[in-house]
C-alpha positions as CSV (number, residue, x, y, z in Angstrom):
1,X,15.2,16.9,-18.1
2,X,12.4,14.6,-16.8
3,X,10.3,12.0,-18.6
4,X,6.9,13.5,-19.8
5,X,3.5,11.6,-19.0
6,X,3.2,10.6,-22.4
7,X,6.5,8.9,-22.5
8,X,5.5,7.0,-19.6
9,X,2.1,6.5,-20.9
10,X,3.5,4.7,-23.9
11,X,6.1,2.4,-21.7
12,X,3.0,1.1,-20.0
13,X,1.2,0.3,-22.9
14,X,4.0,-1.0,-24.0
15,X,4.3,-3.3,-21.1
16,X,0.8,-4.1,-21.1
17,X,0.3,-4.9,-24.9
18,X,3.9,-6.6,-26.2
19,X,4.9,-5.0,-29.5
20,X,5.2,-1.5,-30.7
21,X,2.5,-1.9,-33.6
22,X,-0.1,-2.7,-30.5
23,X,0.8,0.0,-28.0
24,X,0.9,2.4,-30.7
25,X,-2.3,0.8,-31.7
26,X,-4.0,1.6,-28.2
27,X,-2.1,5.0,-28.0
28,X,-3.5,5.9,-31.2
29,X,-0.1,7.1,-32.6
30,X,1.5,6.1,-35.0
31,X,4.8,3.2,-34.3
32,X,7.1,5.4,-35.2
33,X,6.0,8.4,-32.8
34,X,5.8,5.5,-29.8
35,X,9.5,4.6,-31.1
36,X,10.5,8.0,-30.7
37,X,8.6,8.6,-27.7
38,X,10.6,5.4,-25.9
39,X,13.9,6.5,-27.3
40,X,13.6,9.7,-26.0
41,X,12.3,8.4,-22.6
42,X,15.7,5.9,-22.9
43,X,18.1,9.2,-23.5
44,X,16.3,10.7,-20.4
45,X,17.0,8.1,-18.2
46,X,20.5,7.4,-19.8
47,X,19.5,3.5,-20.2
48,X,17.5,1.0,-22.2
49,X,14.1,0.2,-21.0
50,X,13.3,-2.1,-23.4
51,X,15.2,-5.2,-25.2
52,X,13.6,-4.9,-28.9
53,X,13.3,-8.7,-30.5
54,X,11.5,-10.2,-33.1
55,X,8.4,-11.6,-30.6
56,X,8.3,-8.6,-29.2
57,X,9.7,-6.5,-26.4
58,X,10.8,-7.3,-23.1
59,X,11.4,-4.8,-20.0
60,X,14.9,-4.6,-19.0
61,X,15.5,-4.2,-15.2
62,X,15.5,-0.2,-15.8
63,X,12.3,-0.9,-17.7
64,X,10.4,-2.8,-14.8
65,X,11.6,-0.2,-11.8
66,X,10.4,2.5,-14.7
67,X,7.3,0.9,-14.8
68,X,6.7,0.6,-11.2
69,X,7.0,4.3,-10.7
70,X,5.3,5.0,-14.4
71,X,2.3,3.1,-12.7
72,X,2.7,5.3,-9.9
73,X,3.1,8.4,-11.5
74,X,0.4,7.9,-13.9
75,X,-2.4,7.2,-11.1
76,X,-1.6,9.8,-9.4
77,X,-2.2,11.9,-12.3
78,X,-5.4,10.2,-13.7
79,X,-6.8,11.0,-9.8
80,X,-5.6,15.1,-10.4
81,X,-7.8,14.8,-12.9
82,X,-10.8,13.3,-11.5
83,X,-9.9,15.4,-8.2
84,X,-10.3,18.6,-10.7
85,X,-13.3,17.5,-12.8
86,X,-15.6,16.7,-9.7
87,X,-14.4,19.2,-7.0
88,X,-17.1,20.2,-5.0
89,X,-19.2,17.0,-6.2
90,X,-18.4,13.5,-4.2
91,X,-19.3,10.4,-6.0
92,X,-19.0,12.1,-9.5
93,X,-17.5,10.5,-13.2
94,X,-15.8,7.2,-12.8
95,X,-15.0,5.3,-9.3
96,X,-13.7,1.5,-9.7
97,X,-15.1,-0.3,-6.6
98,X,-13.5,-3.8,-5.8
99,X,-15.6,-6.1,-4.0
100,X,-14.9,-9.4,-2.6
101,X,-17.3,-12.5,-3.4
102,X,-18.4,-13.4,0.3
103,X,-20.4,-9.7,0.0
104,X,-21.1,-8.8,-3.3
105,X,-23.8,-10.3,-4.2
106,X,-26.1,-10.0,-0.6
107,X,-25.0,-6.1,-0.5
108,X,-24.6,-4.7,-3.9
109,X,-28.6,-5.5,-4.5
110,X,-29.6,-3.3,-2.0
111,X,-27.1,-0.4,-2.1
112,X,-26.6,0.0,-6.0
113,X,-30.2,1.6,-6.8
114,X,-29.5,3.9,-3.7
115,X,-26.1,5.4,-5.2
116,X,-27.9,5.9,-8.8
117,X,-30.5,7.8,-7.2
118,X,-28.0,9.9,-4.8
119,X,-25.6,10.3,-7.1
120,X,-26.6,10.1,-10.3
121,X,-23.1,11.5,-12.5
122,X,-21.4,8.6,-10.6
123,X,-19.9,6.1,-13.5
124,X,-19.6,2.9,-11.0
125,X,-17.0,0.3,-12.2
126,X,-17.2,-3.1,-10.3
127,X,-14.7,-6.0,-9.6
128,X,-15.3,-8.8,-7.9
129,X,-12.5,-10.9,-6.7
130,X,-10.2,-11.7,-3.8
131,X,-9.4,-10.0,-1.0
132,X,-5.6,-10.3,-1.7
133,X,-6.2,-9.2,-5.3
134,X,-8.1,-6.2,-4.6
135,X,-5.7,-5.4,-2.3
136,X,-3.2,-5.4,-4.3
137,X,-5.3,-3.2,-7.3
138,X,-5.9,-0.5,-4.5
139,X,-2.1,-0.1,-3.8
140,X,-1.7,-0.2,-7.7
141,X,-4.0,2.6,-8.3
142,X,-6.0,-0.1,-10.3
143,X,-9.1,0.7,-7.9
144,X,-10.1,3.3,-5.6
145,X,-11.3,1.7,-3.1
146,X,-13.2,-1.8,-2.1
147,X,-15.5,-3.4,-0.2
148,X,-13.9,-6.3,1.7
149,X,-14.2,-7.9,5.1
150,X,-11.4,-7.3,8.3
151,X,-9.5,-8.9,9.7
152,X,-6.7,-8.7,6.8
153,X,-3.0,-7.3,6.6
154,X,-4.3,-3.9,5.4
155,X,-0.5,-2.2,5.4
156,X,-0.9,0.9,3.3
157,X,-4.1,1.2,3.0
158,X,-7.0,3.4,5.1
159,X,-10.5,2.6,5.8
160,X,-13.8,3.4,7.3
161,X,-16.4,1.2,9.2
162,X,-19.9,0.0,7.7
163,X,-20.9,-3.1,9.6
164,X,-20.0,-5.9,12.0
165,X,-21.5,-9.0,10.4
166,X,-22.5,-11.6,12.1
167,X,-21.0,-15.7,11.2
168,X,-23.5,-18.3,12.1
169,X,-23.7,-22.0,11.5
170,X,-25.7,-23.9,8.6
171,X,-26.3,-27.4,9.5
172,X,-28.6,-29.9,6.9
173,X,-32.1,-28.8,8.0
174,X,-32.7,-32.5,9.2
175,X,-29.2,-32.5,11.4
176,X,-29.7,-32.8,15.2
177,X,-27.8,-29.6,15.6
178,X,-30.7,-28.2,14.2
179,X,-32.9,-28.7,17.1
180,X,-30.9,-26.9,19.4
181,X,-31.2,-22.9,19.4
182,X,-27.4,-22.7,18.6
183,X,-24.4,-24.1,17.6
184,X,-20.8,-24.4,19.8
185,X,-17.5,-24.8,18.1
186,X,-17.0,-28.3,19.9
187,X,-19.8,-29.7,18.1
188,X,-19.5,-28.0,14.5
189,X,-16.1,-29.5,14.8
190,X,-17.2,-33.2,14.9
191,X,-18.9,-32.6,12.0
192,X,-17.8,-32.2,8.0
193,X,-16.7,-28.8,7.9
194,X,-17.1,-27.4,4.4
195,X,-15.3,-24.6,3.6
196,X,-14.7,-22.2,1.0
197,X,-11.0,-22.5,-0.7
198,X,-8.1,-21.1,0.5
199,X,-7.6,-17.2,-1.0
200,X,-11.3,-16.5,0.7
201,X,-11.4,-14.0,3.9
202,X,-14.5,-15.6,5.0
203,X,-12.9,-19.2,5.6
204,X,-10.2,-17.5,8.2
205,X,-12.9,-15.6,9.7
206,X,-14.7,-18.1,10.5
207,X,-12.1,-20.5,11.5
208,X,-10.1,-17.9,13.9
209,X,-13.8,-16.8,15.1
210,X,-14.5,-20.6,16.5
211,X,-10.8,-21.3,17.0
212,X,-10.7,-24.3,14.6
213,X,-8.0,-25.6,12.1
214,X,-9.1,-26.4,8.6
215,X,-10.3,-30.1,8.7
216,X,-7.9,-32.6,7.1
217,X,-8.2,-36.2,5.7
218,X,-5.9,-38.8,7.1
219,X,-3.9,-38.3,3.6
220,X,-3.3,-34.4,4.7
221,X,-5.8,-33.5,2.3
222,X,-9.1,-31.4,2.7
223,X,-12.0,-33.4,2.3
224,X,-14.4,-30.3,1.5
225,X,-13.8,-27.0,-0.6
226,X,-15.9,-25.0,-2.6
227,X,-15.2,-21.9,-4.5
228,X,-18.5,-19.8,-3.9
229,X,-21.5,-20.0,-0.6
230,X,-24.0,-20.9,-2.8
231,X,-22.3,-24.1,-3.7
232,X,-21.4,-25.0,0.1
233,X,-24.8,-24.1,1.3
234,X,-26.1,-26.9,-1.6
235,X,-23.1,-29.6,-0.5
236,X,-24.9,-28.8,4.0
237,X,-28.4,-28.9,2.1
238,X,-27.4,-32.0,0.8
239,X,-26.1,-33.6,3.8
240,X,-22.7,-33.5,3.3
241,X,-21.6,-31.4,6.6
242,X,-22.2,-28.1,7.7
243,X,-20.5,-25.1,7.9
244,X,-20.3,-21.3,8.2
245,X,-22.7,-18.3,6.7
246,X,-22.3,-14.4,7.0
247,X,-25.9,-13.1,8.7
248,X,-26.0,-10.5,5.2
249,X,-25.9,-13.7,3.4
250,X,-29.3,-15.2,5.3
251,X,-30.9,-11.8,5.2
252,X,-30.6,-12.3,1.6
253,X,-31.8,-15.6,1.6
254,X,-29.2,-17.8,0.6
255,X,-30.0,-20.0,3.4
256,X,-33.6,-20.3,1.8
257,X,-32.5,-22.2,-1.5
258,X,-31.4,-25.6,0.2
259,X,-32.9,-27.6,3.1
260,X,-30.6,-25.9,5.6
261,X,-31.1,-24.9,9.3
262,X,-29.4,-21.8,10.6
263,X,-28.2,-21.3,14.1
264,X,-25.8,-19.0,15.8
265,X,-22.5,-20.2,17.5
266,X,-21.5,-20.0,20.9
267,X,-18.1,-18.3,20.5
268,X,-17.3,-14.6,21.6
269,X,-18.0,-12.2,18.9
270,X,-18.1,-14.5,15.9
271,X,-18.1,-11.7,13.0
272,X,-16.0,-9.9,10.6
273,X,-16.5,-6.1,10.7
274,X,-17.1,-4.8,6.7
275,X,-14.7,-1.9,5.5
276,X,-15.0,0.7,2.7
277,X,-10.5,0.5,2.1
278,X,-8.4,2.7,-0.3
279,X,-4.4,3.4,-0.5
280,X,-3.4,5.5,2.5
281,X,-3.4,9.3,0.8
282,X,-5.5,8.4,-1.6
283,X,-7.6,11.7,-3.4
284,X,-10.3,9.4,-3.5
285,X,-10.7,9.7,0.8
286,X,-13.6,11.4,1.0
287,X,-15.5,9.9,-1.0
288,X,-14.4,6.4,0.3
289,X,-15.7,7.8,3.5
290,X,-19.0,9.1,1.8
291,X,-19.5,5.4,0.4
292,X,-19.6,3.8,3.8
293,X,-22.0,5.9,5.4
294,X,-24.5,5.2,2.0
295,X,-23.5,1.3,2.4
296,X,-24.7,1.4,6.3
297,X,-28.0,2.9,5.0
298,X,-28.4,-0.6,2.7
């Protein structure tokens, strides 16, 4: 005998939610029925998946590798579905789209009124976060695919080209680096280099791209971080250093809401190339594929 898909259904919620009242809650069961359901999933596997305590429930190691491939399992089936429900129509129903920060907002403007008119059956769901984290969704089944920025350990997943976008160097609009008709790493380097926080793509990129380390106080520590490109391109507007920009970030005009000069750098091929990426096998393929092509249009 195997475990059904709603036995495993109801271990995740379970997982996800603590107690039996609130999984059964968001199964819309009743507790006793989830009970069942878990006991019966327990006698199939031949051990507990659950230790049962007054605060709750906690996964016993069967539980957590029964998650793992519940997760699995589970994600495969919800794409079946979706697979089944828009054959023969790409871009159809729901499609959870991960985007990283460092694009988002200069790209999604431009491309999201040309999907609604394209495709207008496609349910978009957008999350913005990390590269790391949205990684880690895709591989999850969480998402189907996202829109992040190479290079990046991209073990397990597949992808398809949209863009090579350009770095280039914002210096205070007053700085003598502005006068010149670029920028070279030597000289961006004497400078206060602000950067974005550690967990953002767009800080190694730029780094590896000019073949600088992150600056450092004499205490070790680093003297300039911010967590989004507008705030760095207000700290260079306000004289504080300078530092790096992605070209679809000036296109947008970031670079016109502070008094900031923008240059390009004298380095070889200063850019990150910008990927449409899903789990390798993934039914969602296609239509990862279809999505780059409309974002190249944007």
């Amino acid at each position: 005998m195997l475990p059904t898909i709603r036995q495993l259904q109801y271990l995740k919620l379970l997982a996800e939610h603590g107690t039996f009242g609130r999984a059964a809650e968001a199964a819309h069961v009743t507790q006793p029925t989830l009970s069942a359901g878990i006991q019966e999933l327990e006698r199939t596997l031949g051990a507990a998946v659950v230790d049962r305590a007054r605060s709750g429930v906690i996964l016993t190691p069967v539980g957590e590798e029964a998650l793992r491939r519940a997760t699995a399992i589970l994600n495969e089936a919800e794409e079946l579905v979706e697979a089944a429900k828009n054959a023969g129509q790409p871009l159809t129903g729901r499609f959870r789209l991960g985007v990283i920060p460092t694009i988002a907002p200069f790209l999604l403007p431009a491309v999201l009124p040309l999907l609604r008119e394209r495709f207008p059956k496609l349910r978009l769901f957008l999350r913005e976060d990390l590269t790391q984290r949205l990684i880690a969704q895709l591989k999850a089944g969480r998402l189907d695919a996202a829109l992040i920025a190479l290079p990046f350990d991209t073990q397990g997943l597949e992808w398809a080209h949209v863009s090579d976008d350009e770095l280039m160097a914002a210096v205070p609009a007053d700085h003598p680096l502005a006068r010149g008709k670029s920028a070279s790493p030597e000289a961006l380097a004497r400078e206060n280099l602000i950067l974005l926080e550690d967990g953002h793509c767009l800080r190694e990129h730029s780094l590896s791209a000019c073949r600088l380390n992150a600056p450092r106080s004499a205490a070790g520590e680093e003297p300039f971080a911010a967590t989004s490109l507008p705030t760095v391109v207000q700290m260079v507007g306000s004289g504080l250093g300078v530092t790096f920009i992605p070209k679809m970030a000036v296109t947008a005009g970031l670079a016109d809401a502070a008094p900031v000069a923008v240059r390009p750098i004298d380095a070889d091929h200063p850019a990150r190339e910008i990927v449409v990426a899903w789990r390798a096998g993934s039914n969602r393929r296609a239509e990862g594929r279809l999505l780059a092509e409309v974002l190249k249009e944007a």
